[in-house]
N, C-alpha and C positions, 0 to 999 in steps of 0.2 A: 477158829477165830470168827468172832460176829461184830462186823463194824458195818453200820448203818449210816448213811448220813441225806440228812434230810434239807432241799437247796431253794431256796428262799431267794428270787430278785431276778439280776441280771444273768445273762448267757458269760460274762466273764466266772461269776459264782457257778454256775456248771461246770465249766469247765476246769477250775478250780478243785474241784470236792470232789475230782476222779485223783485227785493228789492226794488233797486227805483222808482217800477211804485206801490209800496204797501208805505211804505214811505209819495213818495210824496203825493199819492189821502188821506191818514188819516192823513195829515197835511193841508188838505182842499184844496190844490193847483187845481185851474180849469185853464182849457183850455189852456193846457203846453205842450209844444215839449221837452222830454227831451234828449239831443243827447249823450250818450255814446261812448267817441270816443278812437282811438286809438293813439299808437305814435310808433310805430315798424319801419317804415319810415317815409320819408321825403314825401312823396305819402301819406301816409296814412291821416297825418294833414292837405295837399293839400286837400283832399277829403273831411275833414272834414268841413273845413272851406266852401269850397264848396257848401257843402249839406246845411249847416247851411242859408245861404245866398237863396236858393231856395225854402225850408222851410218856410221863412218870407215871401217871394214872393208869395206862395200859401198860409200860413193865417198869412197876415199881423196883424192881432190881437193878433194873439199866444204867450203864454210866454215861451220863451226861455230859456232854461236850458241848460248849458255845462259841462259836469263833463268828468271823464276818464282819460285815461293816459295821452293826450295831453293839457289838462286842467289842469293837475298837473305838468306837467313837465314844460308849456309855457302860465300859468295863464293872461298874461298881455296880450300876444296875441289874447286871445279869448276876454278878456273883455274890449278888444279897439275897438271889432266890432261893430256899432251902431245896428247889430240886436239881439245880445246878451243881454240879463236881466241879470241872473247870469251866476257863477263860481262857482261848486264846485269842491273839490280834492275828488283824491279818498277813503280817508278816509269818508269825509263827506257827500259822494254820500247815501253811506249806515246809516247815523244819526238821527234819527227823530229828533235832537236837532236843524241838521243842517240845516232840511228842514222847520222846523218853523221858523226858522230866519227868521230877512231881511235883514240878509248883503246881498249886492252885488257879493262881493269877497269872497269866504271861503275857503283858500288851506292850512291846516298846514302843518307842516314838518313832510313828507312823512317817514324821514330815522327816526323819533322820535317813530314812529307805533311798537306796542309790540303786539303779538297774534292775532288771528282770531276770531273773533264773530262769533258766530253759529246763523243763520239767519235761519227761519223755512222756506223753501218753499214748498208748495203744486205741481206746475205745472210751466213745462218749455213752455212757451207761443210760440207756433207755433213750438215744437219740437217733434217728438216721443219718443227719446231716453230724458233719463235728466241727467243736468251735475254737480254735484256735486264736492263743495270746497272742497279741504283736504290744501290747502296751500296758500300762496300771498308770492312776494316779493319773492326777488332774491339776495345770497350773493357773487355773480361771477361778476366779472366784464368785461367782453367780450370787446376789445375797439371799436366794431363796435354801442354798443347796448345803448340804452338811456332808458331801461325799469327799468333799476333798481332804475331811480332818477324818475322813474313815480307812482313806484309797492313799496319802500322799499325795505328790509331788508328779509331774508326769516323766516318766521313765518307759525305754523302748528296747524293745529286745531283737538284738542284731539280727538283719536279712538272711544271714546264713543259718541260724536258728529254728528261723520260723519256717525256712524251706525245708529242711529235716523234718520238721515235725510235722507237714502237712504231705511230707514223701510217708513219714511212717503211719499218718492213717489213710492215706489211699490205699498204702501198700495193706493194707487191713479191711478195706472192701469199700470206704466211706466215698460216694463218687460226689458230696458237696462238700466243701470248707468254707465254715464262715468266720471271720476275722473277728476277733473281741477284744475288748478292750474298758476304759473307761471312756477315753476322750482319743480315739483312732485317728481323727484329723489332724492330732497335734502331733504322729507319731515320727521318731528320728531324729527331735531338735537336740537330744541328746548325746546322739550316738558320731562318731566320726565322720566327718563329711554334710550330715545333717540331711540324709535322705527322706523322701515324702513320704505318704501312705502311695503316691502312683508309684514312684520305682520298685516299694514292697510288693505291690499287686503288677506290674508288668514282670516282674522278677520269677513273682511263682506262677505266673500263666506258661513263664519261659521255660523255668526248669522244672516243673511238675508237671508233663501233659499231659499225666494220669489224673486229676483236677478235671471233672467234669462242668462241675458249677463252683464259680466262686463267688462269695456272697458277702457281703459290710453289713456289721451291725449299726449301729444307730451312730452320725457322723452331724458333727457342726457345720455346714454348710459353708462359712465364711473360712474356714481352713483348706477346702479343697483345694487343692494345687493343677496346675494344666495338665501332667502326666497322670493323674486321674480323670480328667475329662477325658482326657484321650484315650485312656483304656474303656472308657464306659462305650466311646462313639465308635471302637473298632476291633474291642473283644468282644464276640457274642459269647465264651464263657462265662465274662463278669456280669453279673446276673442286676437283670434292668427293673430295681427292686433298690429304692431308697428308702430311709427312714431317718425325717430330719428333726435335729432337736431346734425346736423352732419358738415355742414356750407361752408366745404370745402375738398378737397381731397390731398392736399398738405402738405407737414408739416412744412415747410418754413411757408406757409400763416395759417395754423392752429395757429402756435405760433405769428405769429404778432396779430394774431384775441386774442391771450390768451386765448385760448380755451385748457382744460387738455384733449385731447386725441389725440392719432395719428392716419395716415391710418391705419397704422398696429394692432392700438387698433380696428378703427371701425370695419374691415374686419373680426376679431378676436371674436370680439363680435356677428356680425350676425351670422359667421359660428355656433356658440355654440348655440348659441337659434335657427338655425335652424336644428341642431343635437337633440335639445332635443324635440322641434315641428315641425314636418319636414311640416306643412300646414300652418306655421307661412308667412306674406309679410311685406316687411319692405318699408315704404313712410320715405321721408327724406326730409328737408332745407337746401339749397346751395345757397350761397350768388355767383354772377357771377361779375365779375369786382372789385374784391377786392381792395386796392391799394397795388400797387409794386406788381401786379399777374401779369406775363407773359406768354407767349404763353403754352410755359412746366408746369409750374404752372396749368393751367386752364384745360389744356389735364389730367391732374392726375383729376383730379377733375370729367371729363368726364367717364374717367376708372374705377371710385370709383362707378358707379350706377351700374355698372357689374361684380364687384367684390364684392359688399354687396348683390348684387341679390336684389336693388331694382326695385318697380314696380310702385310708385307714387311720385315724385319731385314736392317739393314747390319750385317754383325759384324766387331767390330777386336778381334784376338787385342791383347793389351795390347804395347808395346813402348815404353821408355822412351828420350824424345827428349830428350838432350845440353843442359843447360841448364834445362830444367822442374824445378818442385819435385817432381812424382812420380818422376823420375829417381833421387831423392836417398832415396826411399821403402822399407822393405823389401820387393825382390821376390821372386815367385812364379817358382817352377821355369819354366823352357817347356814343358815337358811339363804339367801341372797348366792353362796356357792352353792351350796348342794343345787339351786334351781340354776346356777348359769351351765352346772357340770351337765345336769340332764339335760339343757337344750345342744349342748358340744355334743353329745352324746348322738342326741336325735339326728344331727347335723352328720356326724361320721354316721351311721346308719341309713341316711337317706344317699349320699355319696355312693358308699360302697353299693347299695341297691343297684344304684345306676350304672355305675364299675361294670358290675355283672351282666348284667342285662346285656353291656353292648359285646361279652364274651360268649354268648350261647351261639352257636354252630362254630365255634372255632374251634381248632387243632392247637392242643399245648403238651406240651412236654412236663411230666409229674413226674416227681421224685417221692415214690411211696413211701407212706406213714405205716404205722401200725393204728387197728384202730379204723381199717378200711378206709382212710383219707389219704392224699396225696396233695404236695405242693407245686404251682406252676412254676414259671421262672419269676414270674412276679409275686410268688410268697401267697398267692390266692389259694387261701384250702377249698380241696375238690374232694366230694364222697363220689368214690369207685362202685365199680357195678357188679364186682367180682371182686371176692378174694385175691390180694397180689401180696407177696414176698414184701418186708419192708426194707427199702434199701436200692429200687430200684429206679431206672427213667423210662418211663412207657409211653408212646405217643398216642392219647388221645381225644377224642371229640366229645366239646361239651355241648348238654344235652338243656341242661337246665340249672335255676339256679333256684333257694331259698330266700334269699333277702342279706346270709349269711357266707353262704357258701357254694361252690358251684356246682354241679352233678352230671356226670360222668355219663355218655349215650350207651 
């Protein structure tokens, strides 16, 4: 049996598509492309569709499978493609009911999904670290964002769950776990009792202490609860490595985005976690060319990476997704984004420089890549000086750095 599947976007979509390549191969499916795709942009489905098309072009014989957010969100448009077979949603991606069918088209209604399956995985296929579900599905409505008509509703998958499932890839060699999700901050409001993301994370530090590193994917800052501050200022497991979804540095554009926090929250919030972990670095998502951002506007925004003291900027040139109220907004030229994205850009590149700069003679603890790289606790890629095994924690001295990344003595 040959099932392939190709994973497009988030660390939640990783870990996902170790489902659908088990799934589909014990529903007997041979010699299938399955594309997992994204829909976070209007670039991202470009790409998809894209790849899908080159795909065919290299085995014209293949059966093509489309599932993922962009399949769920824009069903007809994948399966108008003549190289497209099916369409699943994302509910059905993970079905073995789904994948023994033979409809064509499989997307139900996404916003109808109640809870999270506990899906057993063994191993994160081509990853060292592994990334385990605690959540799906988002109940915020951001007007820039279309994930929530991709993902649902937000739904959390019991504590006792997730501790199973981060016992069965330790017990498989993985000595980090990072927690995935869409919206992690929001995780439990479902479940009985309505526990936070800290109890989830004081829970598995307690009953996992085979859990070398444990690590959060990208978290809204305004949901943090105290028994997450508290694990950050007194686990030195829970690895001192944020990454906030922050969007913008205005608060004029914060509230047309509907996003609940302000500058003065974000600012507020890094200063305290890095009062309480003073080794803590924070990476952040800044959308560049909002609509109705102005020159004033976009400068706060710039000020905002050196007022949180961050060191890693995801930047999204802005791009208005079919259906969102920002779509409907007055927009900004391309040119006017594409140049505010490259100055974000230059800005996360001049940061991170400095980042580095102040880690050369230091001692850090790498958890080997493949690929001769290894990551710190702070998520800083280091190139090795030797060959190492991938999968391991080595304690070494940094020697140097590139501008990029750091190098190993």
């Amino acid at each position: 049996m040959s099932v392939d599947v190709v994973t497009f976007g988030c660390r939640l979509n990783i870990a996902e598509s170790e489902v659908i390549r088990r799934e589909a191969a014990r529903a007997g499916i041979d010699n299938a492309v399955v594309v997992n795709t994204c829909a976070v942009t209007s670039e991202a489905v470009r790409q998809a569709r894209q790849n899908i098309r080159r795909i065919k072009r290299d085995r014209p014989d293949a059966h093509i499978v489309v599932t993922g957010c962009a399949a769920q969100a824009e069903p007809s448009t994948f399966a108008a493609m003549p190289e497209v077979d099916r369409v699943l949603g994302n509910e059905e991606k993970l079905s073995p009911a789904a994948w023994r069918s033979d409809a064509r088209v499989s997307v139900s209604d996404i916003m109808a999904a109640k809870g999270v399956k506990a899906h057993a995985v063994d191993h994160i296929d081509g990853h060292t670290r592994a990334f385990v579900q605690v959540q799906n599905g988002c109940d915020h409505r951001c007007t820039f964002c279309i994930i929530p008509f991709g993902r649902g509703n937000s739904r959390s998958l019991p504590i006792d769950d997730v501790v199973k499932q981060a016992r069965r890839l330790t017990g498989n060699g993985y000595r980090e776990i990072v927690l995935t999700g869409v919206d992690i901050t929001s995780y439990g409001a479902d479940l009985d009792g309505a526990p936070k993301l800290g109890a989830l994370v004081k829970r598995l530090l307690k009953d996992v202490p085979e859990i070398a590193r444990l690590r959060l994917s990208s978290i809204d800052s305004v949901e943090v609860d105290a028994d997450l501050l508290d694990a950050l200022a007194s686990e030195s497991r829970l690895m001192p490595h944020l990454h906030l979804s922050l969007q913008a540095g205005d608060d004029m554009i914060l509230k047309r985005m509907k996003r609940r926090h302000s500058r003065d929250d974000a600012i507020a919030f890094c200063d305290e976690v890095r009062r309480l972990r003073p080794e803590v670095v924070f990476g952040a998502d800044i959308i560049a060319g909002f609509p109705t951002e102005n020159e004033e506007m976009f400068t706060r925004s710039l000020d905002l990476v050196d007022e949180c003291g961050l060191t890693q900027l995801h930047v999204f040139p802005f791009s208005p997704r079919p259906g969102t109220p920002a779509a409907r907004m007055p927009q900004l030229e391309r040119g006017v984004i594409k140049e505010r994205a490259q100055r974000l850009r230059e800005k996360g590149e001049a940061v991170l420089r400095a980042y580095l700069e102040t880690q050369v003679g230091s001692r850090r603890q790498v958890l080997t890549e493949r690929g001769g790289i290894g990551r710190t606790e702070q998520f800083t890629p280091v190139r090795l000086n030797a060959p190492v095994a991938p999968g391991l924690i080595v304690d070494l001295m940094v020697a140097a750095h590139d501008g990029r990344q750091l190098i190993a003595a």
